[in-house]
MOPAC internal coordinates of N, CA, C and O (Angstrom, degrees):
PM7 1SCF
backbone

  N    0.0000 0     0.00 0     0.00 0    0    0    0
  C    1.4339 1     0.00 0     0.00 0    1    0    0
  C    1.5271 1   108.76 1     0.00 0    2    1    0
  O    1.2310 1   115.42 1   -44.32 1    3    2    1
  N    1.3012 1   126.29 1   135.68 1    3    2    1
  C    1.3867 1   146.07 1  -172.60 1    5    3    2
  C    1.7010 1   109.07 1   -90.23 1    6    5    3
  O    1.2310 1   113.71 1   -78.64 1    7    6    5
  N    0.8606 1   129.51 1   101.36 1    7    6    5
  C    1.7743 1   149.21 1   171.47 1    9    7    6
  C    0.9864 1   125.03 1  -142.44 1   10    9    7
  O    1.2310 1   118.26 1     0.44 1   11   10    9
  N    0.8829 1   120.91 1  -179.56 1   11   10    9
  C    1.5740 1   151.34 1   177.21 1   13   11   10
  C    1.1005 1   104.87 1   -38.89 1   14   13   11
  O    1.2310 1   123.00 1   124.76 1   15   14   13
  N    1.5673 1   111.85 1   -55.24 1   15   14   13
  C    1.4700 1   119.46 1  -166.41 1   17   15   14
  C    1.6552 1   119.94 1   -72.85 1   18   17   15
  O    1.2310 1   129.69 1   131.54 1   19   18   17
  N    1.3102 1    98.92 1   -48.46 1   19   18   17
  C    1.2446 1   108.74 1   162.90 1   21   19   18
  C    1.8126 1   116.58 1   -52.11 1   22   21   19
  O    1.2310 1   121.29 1   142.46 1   23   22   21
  N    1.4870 1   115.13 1   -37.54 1   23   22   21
  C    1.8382 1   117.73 1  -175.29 1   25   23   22
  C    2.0352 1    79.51 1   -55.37 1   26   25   23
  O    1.2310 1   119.59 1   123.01 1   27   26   25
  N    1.1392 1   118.38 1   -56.99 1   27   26   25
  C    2.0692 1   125.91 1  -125.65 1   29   27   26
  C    1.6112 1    68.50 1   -69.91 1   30   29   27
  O    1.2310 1   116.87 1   129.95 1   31   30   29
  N    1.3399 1   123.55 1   -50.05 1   31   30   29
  C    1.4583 1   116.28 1  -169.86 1   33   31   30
  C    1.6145 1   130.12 1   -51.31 1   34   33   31
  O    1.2310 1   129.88 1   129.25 1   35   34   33
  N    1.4098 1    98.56 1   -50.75 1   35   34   33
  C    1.4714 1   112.77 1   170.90 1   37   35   34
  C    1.8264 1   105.27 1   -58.42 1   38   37   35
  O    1.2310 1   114.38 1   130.42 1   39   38   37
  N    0.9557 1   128.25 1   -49.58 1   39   38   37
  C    1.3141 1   126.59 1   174.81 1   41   39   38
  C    1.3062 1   120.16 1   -57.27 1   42   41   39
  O    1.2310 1   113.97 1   145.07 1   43   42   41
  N    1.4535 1   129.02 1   -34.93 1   43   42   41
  C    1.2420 1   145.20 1  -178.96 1   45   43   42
  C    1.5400 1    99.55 1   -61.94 1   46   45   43
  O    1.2310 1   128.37 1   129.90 1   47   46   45
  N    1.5036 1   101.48 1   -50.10 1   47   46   45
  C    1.8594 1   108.15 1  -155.63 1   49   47   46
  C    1.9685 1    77.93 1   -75.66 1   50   49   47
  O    1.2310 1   122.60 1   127.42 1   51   50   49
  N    1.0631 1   112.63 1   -52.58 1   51   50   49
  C    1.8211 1   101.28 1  -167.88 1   53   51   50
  C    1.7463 1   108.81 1   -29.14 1   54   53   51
  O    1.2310 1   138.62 1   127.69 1   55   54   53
  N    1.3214 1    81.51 1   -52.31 1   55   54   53
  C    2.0177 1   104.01 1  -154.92 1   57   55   54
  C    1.7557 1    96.53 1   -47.79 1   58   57   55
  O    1.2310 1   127.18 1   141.07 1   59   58   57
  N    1.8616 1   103.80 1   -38.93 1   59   58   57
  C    1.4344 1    95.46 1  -155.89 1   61   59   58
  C    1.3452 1   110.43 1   -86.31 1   62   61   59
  O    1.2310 1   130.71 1   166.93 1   63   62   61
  N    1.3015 1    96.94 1   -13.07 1   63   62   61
  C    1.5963 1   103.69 1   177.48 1   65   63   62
  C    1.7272 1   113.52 1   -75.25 1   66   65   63
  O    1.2310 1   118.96 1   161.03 1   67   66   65
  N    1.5263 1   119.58 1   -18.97 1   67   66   65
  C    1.3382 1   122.30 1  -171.35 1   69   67   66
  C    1.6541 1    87.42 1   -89.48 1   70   69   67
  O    1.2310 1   113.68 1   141.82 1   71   70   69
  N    1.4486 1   129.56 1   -38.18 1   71   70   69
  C    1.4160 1    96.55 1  -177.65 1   73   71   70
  C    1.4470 1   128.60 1  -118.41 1   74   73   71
  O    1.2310 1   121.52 1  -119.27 1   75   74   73
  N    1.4319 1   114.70 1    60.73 1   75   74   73
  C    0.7822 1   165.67 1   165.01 1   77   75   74
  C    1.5715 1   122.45 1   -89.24 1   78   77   75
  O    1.2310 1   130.92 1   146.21 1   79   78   77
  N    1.4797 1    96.53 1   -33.79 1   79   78   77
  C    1.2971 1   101.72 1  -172.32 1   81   79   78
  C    1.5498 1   118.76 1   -65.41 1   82   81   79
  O    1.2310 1   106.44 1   -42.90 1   83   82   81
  N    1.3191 1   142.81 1   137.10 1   83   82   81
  C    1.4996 1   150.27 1  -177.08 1   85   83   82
  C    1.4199 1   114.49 1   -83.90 1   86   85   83
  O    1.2310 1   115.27 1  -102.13 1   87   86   85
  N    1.3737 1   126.58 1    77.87 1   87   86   85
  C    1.5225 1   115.62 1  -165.08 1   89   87   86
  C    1.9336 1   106.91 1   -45.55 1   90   89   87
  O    1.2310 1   128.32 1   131.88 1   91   90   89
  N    1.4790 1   101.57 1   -48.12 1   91   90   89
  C    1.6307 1   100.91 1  -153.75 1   93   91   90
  C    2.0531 1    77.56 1   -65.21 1   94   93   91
  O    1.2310 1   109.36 1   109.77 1   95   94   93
  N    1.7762 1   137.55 1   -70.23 1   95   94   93
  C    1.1029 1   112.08 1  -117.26 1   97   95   94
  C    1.8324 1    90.56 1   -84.82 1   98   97   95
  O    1.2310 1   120.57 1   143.05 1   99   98   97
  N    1.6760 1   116.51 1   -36.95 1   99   98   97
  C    1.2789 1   122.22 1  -178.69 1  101   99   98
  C    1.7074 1   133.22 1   -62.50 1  102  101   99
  O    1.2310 1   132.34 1   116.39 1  103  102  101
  N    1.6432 1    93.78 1   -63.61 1  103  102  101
  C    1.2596 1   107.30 1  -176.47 1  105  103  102
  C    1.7752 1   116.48 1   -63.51 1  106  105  103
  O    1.2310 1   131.91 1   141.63 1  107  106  105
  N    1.1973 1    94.61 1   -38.37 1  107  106  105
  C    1.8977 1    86.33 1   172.40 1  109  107  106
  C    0.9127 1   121.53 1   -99.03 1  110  109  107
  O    1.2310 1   108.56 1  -166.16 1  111  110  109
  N    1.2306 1   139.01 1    13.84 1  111  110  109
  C    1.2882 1   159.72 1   138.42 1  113  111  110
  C    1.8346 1   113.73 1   -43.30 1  114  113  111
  O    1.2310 1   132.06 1   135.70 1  115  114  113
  N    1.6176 1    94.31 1   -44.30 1  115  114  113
  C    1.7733 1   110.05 1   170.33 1  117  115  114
  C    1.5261 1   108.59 1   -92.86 1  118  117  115
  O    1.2310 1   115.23 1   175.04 1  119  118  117
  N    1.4186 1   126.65 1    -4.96 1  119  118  117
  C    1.6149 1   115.85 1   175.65 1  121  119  118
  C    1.6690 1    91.53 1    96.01 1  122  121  119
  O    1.2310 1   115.42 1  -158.90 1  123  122  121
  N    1.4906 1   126.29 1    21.10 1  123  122  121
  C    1.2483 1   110.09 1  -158.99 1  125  123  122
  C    1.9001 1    93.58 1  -123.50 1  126  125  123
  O    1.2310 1   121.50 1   -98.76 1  127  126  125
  N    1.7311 1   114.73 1    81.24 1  127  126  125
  C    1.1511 1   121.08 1  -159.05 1  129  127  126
  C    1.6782 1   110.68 1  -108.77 1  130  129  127
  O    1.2310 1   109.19 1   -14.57 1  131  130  129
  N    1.0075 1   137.86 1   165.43 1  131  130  129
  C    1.5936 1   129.98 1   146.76 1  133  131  130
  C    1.9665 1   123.42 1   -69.89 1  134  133  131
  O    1.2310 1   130.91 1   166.12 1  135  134  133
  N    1.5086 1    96.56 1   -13.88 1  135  134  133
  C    1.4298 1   100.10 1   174.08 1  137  135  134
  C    1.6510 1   124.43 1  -111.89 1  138  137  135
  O    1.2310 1   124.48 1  -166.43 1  139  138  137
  N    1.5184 1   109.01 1    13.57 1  139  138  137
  C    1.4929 1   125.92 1   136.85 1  141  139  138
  C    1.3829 1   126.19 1   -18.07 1  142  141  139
  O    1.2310 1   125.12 1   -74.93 1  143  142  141
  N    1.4605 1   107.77 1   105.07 1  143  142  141
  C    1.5671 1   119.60 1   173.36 1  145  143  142
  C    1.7431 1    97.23 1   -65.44 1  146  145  143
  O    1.2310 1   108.70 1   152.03 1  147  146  145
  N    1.1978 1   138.74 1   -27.97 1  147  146  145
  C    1.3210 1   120.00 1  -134.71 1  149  147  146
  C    1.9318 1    72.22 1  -121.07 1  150  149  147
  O    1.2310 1   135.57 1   -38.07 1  151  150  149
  N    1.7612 1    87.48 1   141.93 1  151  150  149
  C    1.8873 1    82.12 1  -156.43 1  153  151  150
  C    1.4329 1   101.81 1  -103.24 1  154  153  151
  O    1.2310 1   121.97 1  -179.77 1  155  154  153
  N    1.4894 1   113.83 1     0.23 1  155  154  153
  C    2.1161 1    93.56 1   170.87 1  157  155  154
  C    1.7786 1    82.02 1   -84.16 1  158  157  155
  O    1.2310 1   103.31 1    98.58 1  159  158  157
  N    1.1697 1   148.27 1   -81.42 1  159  158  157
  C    1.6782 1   140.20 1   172.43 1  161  159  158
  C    1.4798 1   103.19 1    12.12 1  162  161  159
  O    1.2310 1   117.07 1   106.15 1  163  162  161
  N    1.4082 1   123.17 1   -73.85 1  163  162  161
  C    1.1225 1   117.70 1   168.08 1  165  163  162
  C    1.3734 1   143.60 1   -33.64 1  166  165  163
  O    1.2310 1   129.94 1   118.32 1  167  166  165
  N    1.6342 1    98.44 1   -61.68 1  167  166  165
  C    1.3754 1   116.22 1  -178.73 1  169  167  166
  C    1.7019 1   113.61 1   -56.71 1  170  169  167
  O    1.2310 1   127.85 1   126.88 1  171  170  169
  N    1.7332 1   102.48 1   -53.12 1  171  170  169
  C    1.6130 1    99.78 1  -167.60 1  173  171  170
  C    1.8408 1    89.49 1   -72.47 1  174  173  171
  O    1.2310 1    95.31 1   165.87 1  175  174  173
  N    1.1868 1   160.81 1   -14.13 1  175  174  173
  C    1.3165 1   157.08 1   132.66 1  177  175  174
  C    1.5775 1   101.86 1   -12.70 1  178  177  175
  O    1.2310 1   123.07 1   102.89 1  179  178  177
  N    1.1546 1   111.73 1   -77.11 1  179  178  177
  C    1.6760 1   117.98 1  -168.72 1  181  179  178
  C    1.6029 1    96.42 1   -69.85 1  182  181  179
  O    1.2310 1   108.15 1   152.20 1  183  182  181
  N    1.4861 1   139.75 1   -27.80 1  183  182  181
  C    1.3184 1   128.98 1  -156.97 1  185  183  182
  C    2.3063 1    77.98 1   -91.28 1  186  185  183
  O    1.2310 1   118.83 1   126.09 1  187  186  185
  N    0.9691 1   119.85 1   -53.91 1  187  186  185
  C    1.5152 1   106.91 1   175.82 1  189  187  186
  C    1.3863 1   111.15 1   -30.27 1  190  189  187
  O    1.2310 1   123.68 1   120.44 1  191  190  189
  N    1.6734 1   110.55 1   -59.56 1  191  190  189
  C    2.0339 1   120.87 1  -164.47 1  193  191  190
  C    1.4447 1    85.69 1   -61.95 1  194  193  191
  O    1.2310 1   110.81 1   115.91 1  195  194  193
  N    1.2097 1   134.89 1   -64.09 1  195  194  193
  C    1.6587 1   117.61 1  -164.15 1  197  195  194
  C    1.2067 1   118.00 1   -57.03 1  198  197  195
  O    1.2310 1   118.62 1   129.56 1  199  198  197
  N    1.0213 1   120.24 1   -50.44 1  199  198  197
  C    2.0662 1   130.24 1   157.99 1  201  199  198
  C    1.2841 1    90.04 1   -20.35 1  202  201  199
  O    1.2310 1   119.56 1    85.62 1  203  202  201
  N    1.3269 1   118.45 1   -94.38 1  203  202  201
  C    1.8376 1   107.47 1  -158.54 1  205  203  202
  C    0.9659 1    99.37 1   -85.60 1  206  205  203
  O    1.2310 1    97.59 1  -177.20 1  207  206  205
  N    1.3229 1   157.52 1     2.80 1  207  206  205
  C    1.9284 1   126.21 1   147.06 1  209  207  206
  C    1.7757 1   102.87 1   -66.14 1  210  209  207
  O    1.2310 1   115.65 1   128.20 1  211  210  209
  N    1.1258 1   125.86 1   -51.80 1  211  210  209
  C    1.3671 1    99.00 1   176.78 1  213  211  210
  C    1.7387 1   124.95 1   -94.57 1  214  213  211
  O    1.2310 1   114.38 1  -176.39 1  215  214  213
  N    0.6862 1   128.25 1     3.61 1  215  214  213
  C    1.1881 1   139.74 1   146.30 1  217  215  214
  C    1.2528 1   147.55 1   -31.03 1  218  217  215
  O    1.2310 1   123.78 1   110.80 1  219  218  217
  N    1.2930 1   110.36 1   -69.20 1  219  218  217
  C    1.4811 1   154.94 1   140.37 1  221  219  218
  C    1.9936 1   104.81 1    18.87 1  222  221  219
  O    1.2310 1   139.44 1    89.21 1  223  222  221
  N    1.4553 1    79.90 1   -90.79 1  223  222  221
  C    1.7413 1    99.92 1  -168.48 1  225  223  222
  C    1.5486 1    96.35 1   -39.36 1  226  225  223
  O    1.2310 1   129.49 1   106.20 1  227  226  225
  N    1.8328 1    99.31 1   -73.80 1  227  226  225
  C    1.8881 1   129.83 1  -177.27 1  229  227  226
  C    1.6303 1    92.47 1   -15.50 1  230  229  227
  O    1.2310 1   117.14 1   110.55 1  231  230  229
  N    1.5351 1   123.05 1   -69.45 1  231  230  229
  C    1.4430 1   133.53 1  -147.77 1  233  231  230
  C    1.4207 1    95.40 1   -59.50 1  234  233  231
  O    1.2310 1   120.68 1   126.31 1  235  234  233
  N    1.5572 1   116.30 1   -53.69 1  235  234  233
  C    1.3898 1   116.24 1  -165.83 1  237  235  234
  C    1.5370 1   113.73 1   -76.54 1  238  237  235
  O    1.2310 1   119.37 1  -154.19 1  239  238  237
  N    1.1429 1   118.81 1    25.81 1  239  238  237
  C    1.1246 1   133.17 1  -170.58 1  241  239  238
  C    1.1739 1   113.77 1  -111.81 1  242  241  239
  O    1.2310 1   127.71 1   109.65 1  243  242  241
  N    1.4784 1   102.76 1   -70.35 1  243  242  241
  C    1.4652 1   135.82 1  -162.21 1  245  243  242
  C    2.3685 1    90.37 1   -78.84 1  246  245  243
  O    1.2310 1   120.29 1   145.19 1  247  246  245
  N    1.4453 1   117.06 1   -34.81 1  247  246  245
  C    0.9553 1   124.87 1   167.22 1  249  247  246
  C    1.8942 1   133.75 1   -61.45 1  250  249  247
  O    1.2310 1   134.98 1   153.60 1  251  250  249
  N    1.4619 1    88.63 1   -26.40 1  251  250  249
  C    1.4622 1   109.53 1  -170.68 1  253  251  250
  C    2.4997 1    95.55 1   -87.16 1  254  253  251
  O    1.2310 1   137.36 1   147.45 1  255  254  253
  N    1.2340 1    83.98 1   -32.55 1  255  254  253
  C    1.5838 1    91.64 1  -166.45 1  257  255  254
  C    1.6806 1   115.50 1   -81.49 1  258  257  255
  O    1.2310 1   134.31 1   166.85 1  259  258  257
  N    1.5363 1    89.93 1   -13.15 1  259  258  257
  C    2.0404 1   107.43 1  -176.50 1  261  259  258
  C    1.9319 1    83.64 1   -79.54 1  262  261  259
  O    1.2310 1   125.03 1   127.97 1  263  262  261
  N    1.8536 1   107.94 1   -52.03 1  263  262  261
  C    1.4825 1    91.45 1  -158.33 1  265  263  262
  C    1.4731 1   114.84 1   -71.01 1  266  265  263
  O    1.2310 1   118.75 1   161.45 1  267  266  265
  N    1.4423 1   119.98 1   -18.55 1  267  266  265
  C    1.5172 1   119.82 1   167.31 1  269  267  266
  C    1.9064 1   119.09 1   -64.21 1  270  269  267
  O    1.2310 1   134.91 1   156.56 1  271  270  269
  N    1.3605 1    88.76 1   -23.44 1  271  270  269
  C    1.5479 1    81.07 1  -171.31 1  273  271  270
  C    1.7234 1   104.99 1   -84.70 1  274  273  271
  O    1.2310 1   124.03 1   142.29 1  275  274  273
  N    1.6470 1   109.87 1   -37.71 1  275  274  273
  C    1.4960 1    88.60 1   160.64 1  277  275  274
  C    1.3496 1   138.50 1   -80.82 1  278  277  275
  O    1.2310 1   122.99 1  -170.23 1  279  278  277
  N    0.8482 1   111.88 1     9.77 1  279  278  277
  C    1.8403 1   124.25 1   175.97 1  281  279  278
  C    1.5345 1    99.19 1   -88.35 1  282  281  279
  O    1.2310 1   117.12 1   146.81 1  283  282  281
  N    1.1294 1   123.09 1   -33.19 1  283  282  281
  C    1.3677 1   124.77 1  -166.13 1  285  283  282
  C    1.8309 1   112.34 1   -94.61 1  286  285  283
  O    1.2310 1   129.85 1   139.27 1  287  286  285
  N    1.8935 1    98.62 1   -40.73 1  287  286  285
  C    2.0126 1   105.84 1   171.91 1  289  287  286
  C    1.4725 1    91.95 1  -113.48 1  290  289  287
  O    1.2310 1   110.27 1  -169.86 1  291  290  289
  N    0.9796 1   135.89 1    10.14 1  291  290  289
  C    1.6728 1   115.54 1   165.37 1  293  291  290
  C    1.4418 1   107.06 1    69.16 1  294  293  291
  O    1.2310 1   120.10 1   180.00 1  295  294  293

Protein backbone atom coordinates (compact mmCIF):
# COMPACT_ATOMS: atom_id res chain seq x y z
CA UNK A 1 0.00 0.00 0.00
CA UNK A 2 1.27 3.52 -1.13
CA UNK A 3 1.22 6.39 1.81
CA UNK A 4 2.72 8.54 3.64
CA UNK A 5 4.51 6.02 5.35
CA UNK A 6 5.89 4.38 2.70
CA UNK A 7 6.91 8.42 0.97
CA UNK A 8 8.88 9.12 4.99
CA UNK A 9 10.41 5.63 4.17
CA UNK A 10 11.62 6.04 0.71
CA UNK A 11 13.23 9.29 1.84
CA UNK A 12 14.77 7.79 4.88
CA UNK A 13 16.36 4.84 2.70
CA UNK A 14 17.56 7.89 0.08
CA UNK A 15 19.11 9.99 3.01
CA UNK A 16 21.02 6.81 4.24
CA UNK A 17 22.27 5.89 1.19
CA UNK A 18 23.72 9.62 0.51
CA UNK A 19 25.62 9.35 3.77
CA UNK A 20 27.03 6.53 3.36
CA UNK A 21 28.80 7.79 0.73
CA UNK A 22 32.97 7.36 1.02
CA UNK A 23 34.38 10.64 -0.29
CA UNK A 24 38.18 9.27 -0.49
CA UNK A 25 37.09 5.42 -1.88
CA UNK A 26 33.58 6.37 -3.94
CA UNK A 27 33.13 9.86 -4.71
CA UNK A 28 36.55 10.45 -6.38
CA UNK A 29 36.58 7.53 -7.86
CA UNK A 30 33.46 9.36 -10.02
CA UNK A 31 35.50 12.84 -10.39
CA UNK A 32 33.08 13.84 -7.61
CA UNK A 33 35.77 15.89 -5.29
CA UNK A 34 35.75 19.19 -3.07
CA UNK A 35 38.91 20.25 -5.10
CA UNK A 36 37.02 20.26 -8.52
CA UNK A 37 37.86 22.95 -11.03
CA UNK A 38 34.48 22.40 -12.71
CA UNK A 39 32.03 24.26 -10.19
CA UNK A 40 28.44 22.35 -10.34
CA UNK A 41 31.28 19.02 -9.52
CA UNK A 42 32.04 21.06 -6.74
CA UNK A 43 28.93 22.35 -5.56
CA UNK A 44 26.82 18.94 -5.59
CA UNK A 45 30.37 17.70 -3.59
CA UNK A 46 29.64 20.29 -0.81
CA UNK A 47 25.62 19.80 -1.28
CA UNK A 48 26.63 15.71 -0.45
CA UNK A 49 29.10 17.11 2.91
CA UNK A 50 26.00 19.13 4.11
CA UNK A 51 23.59 16.08 3.58
CA UNK A 52 25.52 14.09 6.14
CA UNK A 53 26.73 16.86 8.51
CA UNK A 54 23.20 17.72 8.98
CA UNK A 55 21.58 14.80 8.53
CA UNK A 56 23.33 12.62 10.66
CA UNK A 57 21.57 12.88 14.15
CA UNK A 58 17.67 13.29 12.07
CA UNK A 59 18.60 9.71 10.24
CA UNK A 60 19.49 8.00 13.46
CA UNK A 61 16.50 9.00 14.77
CA UNK A 62 14.03 8.89 12.26
CA UNK A 63 16.08 5.27 11.60
CA UNK A 64 15.90 4.02 15.15
CA UNK A 65 11.79 4.71 15.07
CA UNK A 66 11.24 2.71 11.41
CA UNK A 67 13.10 -0.34 13.43
CA UNK A 68 10.71 -0.09 16.50
CA UNK A 69 7.76 0.24 14.47
CA UNK A 70 8.53 -2.97 12.64
CA UNK A 71 9.41 -5.03 15.53
CA UNK A 72 6.33 -3.89 17.11
CA UNK A 73 3.57 -4.15 13.41
CA UNK A 74 5.82 -6.51 11.59
Amino acid sequence: MFGLGTILYTFTMLGNSVCILNEDRFLNNLGICRKSENGAVRQLSELIRTIKTLSFIPLIIINILFIVYWLILG
